[in-house]
Z-matrix of the N, CA and C atoms (Angstrom, degrees):
N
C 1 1.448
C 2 1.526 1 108.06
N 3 1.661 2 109.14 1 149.54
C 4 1.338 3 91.84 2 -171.01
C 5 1.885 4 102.26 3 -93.01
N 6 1.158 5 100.55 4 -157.63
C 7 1.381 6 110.68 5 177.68
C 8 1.483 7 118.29 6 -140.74
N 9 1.212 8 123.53 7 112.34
C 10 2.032 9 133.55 8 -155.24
C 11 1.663 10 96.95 9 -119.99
N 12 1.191 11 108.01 10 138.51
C 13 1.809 12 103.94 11 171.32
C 14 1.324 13 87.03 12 -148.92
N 15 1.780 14 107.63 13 127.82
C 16 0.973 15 131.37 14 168.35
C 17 1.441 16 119.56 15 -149.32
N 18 1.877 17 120.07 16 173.10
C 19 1.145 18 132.87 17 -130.48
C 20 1.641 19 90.61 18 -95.19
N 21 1.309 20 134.88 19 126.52
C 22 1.832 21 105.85 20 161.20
C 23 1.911 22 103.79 21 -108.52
N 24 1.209 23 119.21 22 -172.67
C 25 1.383 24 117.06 23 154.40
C 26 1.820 25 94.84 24 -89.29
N 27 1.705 26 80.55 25 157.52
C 28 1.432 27 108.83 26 173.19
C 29 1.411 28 108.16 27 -34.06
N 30 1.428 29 113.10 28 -70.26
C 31 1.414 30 138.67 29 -172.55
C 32 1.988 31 111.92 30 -33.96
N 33 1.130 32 88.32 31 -38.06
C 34 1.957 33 109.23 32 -154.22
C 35 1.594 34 71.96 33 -86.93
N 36 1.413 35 146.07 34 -56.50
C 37 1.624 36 139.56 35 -137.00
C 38 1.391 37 94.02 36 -90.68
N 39 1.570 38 134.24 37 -26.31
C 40 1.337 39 128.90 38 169.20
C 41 0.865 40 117.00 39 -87.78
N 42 1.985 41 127.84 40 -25.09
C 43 1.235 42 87.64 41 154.49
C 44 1.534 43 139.12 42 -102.17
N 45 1.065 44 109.94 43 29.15
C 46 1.065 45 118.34 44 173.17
C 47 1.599 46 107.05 45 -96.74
N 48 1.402 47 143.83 46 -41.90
C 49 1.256 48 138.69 47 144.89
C 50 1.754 49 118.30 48 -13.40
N 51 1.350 50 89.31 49 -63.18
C 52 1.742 51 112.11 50 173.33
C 53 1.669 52 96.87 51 -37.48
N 54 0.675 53 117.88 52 -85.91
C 55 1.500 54 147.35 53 174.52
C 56 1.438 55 105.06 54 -2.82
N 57 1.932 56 87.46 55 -74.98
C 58 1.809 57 101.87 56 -164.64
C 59 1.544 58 109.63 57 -58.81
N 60 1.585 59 113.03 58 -32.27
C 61 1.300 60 118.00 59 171.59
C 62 1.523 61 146.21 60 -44.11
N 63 1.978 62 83.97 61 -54.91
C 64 1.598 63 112.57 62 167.30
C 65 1.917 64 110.53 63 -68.09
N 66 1.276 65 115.93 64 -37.47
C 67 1.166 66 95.76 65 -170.56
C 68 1.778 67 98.89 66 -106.96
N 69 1.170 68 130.63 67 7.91
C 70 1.535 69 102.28 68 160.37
C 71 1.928 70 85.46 69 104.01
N 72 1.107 71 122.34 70 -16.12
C 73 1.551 72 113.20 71 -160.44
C 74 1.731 73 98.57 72 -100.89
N 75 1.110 74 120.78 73 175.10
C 76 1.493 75 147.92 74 174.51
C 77 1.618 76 106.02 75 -111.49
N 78 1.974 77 85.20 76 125.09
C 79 1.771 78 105.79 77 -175.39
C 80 1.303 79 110.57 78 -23.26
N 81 1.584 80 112.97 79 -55.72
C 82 1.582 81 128.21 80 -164.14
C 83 1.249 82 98.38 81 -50.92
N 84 1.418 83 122.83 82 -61.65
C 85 1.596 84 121.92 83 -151.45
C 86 1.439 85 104.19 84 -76.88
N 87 1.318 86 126.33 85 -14.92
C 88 1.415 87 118.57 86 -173.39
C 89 2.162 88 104.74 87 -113.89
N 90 1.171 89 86.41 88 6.33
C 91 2.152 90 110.07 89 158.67
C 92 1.356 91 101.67 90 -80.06
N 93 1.396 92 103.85 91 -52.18
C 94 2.172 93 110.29 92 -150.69
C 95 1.762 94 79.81 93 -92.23
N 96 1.257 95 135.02 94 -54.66
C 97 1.351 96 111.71 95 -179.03
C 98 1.350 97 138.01 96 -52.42
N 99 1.844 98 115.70 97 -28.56
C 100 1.363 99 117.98 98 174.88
C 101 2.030 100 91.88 99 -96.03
N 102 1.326 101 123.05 100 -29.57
C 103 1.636 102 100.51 101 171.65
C 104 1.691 103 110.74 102 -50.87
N 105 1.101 104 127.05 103 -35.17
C 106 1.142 105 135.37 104 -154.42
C 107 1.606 106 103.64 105 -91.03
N 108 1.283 107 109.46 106 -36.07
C 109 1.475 108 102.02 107 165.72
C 110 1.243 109 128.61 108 -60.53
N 111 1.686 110 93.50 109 -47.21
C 112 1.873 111 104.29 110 -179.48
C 113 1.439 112 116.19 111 -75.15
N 114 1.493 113 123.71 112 4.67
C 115 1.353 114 114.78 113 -175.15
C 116 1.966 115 90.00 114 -113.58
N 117 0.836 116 112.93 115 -30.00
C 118 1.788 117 110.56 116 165.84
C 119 1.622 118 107.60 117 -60.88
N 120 0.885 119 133.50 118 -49.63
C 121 1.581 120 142.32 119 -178.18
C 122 1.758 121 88.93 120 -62.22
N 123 0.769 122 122.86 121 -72.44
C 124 1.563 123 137.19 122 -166.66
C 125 1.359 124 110.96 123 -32.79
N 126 1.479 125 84.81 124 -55.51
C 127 1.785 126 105.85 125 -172.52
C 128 1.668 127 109.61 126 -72.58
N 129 1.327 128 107.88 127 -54.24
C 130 1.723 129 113.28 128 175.58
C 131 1.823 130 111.87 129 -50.96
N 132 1.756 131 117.72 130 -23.80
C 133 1.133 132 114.02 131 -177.92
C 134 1.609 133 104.17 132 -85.46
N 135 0.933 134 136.92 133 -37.19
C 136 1.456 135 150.76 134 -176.10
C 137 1.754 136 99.90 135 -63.29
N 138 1.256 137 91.98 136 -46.40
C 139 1.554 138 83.08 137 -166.84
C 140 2.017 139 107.16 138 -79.75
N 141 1.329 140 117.40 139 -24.14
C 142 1.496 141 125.43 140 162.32
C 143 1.128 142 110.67 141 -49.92
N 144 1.567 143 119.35 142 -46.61
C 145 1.689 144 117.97 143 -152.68
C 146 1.967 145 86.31 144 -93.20
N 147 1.579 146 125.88 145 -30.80
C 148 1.239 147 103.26 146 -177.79
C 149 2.064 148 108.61 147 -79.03
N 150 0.569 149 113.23 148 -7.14
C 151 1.942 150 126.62 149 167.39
C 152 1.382 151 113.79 150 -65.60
N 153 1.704 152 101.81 151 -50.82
C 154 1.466 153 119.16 152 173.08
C 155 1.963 154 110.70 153 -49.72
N 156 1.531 155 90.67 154 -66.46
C 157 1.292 156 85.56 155 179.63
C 158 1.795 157 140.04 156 -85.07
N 159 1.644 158 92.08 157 9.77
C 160 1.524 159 106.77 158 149.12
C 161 1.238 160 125.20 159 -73.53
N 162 1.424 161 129.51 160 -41.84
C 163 1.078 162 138.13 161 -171.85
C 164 1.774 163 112.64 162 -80.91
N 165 1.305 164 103.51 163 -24.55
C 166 1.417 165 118.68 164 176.51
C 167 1.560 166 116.15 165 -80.91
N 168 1.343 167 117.62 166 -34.89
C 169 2.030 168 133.32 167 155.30
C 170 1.421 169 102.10 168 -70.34
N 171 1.154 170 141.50 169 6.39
C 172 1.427 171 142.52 170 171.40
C 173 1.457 172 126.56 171 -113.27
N 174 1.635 173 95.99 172 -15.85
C 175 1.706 174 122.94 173 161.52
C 176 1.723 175 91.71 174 84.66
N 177 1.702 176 144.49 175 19.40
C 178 0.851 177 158.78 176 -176.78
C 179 1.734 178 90.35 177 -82.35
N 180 1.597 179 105.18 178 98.03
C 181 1.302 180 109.33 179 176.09
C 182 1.436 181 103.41 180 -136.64
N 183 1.352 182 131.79 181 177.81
C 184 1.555 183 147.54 182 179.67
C 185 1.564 184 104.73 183 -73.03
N 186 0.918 185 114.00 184 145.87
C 187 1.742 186 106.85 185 165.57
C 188 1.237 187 94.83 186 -107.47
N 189 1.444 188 110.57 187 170.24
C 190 1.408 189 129.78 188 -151.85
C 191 1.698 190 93.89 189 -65.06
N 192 1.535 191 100.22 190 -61.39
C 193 1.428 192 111.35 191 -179.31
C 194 2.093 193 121.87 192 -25.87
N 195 1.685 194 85.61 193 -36.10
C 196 1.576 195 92.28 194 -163.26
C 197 1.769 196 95.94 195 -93.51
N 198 1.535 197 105.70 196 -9.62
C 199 2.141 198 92.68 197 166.38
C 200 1.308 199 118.19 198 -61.97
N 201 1.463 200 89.76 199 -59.30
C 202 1.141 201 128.76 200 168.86
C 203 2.040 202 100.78 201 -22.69
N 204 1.156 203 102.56 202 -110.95
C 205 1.492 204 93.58 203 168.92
C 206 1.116 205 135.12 204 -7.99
N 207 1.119 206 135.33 205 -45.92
C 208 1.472 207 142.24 206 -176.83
C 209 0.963 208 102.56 207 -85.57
N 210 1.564 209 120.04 208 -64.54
C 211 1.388 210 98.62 209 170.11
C 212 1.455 211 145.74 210 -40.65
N 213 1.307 212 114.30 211 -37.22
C 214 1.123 213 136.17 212 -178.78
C 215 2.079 214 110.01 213 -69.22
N 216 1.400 215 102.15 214 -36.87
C 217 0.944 216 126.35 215 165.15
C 218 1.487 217 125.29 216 -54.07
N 219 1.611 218 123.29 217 -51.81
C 220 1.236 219 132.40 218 157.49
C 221 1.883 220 119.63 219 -80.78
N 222 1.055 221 93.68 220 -8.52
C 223 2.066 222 95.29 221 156.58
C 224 1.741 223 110.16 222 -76.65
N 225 1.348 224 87.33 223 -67.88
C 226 1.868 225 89.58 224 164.60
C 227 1.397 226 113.36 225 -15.30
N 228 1.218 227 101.86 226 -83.17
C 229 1.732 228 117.08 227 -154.95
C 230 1.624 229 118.41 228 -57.78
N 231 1.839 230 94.93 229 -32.72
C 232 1.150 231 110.46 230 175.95
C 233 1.317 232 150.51 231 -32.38
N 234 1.848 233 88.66 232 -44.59
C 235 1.279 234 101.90 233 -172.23
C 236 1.642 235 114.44 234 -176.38
């Protein structure tokens, strides 16, 4: 495992103290568990928007018909 030392605000280190306390866990593991969340989220968005813009250099777009739908689809549901 490696080993990272970095800066937080005050604010972020209490509550994360808070944290390690209330749930029984250690600062580290509940650092590497939400780093690890936010770099999966991160990564799954990067990799959508680079798909996006394959499909968009391929001229792979919606036809009117299919906005249309969805849209119509989220008015529906709406309300």
């Amino acid at each position: 495992m490696s080993v990272m030392s970095l800066r937080i605000p005050e604010d972020v280190a209490d509550t994360l103290a808070s944290l390690a306390k209330a749930t029984g866990r250690s600062k580290s593991f509940l650092a590497v568990d939400a780093l690890r969340e936010y770099l999966t989220r991160e990564a799954w968005q990067i990799e959508e928007i680079q798909k996006a813009l394959k499909e968009a250099d391929a001229g792979d777009f919606a036809t009117a018909a299919e906005v249309k739908a969805v849209a119509d689809k989220w008015r529906t549901n709406a309300g």
